[in-house]
C-alpha positions in Angstrom: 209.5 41.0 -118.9 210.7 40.9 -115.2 208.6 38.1 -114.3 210.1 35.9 -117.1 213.3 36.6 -116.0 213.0 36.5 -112.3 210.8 32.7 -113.0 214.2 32.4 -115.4 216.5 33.3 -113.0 214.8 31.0 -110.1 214.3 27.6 -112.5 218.0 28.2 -113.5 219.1 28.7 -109.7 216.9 25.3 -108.8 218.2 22.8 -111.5 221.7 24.6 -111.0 222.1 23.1 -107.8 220.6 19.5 -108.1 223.0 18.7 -110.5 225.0 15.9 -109.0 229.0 15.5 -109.2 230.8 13.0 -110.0 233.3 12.2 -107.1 235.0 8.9 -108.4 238.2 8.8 -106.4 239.0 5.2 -106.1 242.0 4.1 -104.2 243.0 1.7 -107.4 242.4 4.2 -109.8 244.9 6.4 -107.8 247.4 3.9 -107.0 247.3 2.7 -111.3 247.4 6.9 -112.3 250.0 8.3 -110.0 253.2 7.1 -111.4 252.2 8.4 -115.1 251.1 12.0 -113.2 254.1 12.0 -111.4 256.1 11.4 -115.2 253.9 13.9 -116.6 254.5 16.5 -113.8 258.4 15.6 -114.2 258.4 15.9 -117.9 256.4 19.2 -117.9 258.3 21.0 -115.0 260.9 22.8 -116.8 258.4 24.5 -119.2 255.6 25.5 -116.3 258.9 27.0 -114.6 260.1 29.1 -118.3 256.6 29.9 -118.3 256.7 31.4 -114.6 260.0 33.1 -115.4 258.9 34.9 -118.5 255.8 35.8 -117.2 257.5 37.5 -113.8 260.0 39.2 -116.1 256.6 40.8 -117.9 254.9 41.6 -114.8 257.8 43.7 -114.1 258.4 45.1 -117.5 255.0 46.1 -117.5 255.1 47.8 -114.2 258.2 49.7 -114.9 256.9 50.9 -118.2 253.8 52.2 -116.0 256.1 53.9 -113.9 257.6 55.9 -116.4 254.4 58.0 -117.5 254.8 59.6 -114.0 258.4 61.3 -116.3 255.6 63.1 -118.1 255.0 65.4 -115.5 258.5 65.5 -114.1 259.7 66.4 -117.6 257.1 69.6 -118.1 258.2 70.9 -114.5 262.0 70.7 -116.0 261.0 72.2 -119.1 259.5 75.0 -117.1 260.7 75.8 -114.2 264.1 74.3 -114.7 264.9 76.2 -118.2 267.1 79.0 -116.7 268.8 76.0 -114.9 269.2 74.6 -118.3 267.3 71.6 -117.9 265.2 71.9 -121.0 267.0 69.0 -123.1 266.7 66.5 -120.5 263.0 67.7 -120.0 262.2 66.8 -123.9 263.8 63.6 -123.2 261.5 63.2 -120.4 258.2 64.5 -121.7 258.9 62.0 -124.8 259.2 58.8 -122.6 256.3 59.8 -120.3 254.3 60.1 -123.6 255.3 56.9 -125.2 254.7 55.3 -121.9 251.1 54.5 -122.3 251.7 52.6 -125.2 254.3 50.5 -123.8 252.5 49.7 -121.0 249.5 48.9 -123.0 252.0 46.2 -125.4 253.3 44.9 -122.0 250.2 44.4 -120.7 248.9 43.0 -124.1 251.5 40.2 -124.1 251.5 39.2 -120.4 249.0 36.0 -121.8 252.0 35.0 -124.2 254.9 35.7 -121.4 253.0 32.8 -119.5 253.4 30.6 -122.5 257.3 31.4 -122.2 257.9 33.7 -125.2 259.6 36.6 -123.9 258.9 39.1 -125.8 
């Protein structure tokens, strides 16, 4: 079985690589192309840049929702050591956004792929 696929591996390696490319850049084909590229690159701008945007504003969301499972953690220590302090409400607040943190980050990360298409979501 080993043999078969090394000899698989090699063949595929060998034909792999003496497969030629096709390199047609011809100065007339260039000079006839560019002024509809350069329409197409106009026309299409505003939505590659509302595609940027929205996906920058998910990168963020994203991370900030992964920082807040570190309130987890802050929110036990209030509930603990901060109750004769009288920090135990806003130590349930905490423990219940550092546990539904996860699952926001997960959605975030989820939807990054459609932010990029410029749905904000």
């Amino acid at each position: 079985m080993r043999k078969k696929l090394r000899i698989l591996l090699i063949v595929s390696a060998l034909l792999g690589g003496a497969v030629p490319r096709a390199r047609a850049i011809d100065p007339v084909t260039l000079a006839i192309l560019a002024p509809a590229a350069m329409r197409m690159a106009e026309a299409t701008h505003p939505y590659l840049m509302n595609g940027l945007a929205c996906g920058a504003r998910g990168l963020a969301k994203t991370g900030i929702s992964a920082f807040k499972i570190l309130y987890l953690p802050w929110g036990v220590t209030q509930c603990t050591l901060g109750l004769p302090f009288g920090m135990l409400g806003s130590g349930i607040n905490n423990v219940i956004e550092g546990g539904a943190a996860p699952f926001e980050t997960a959605f975030h990360a989820a939807m990054l792929p459609v932010n990029l298409f410029g749905v904000d979501i």
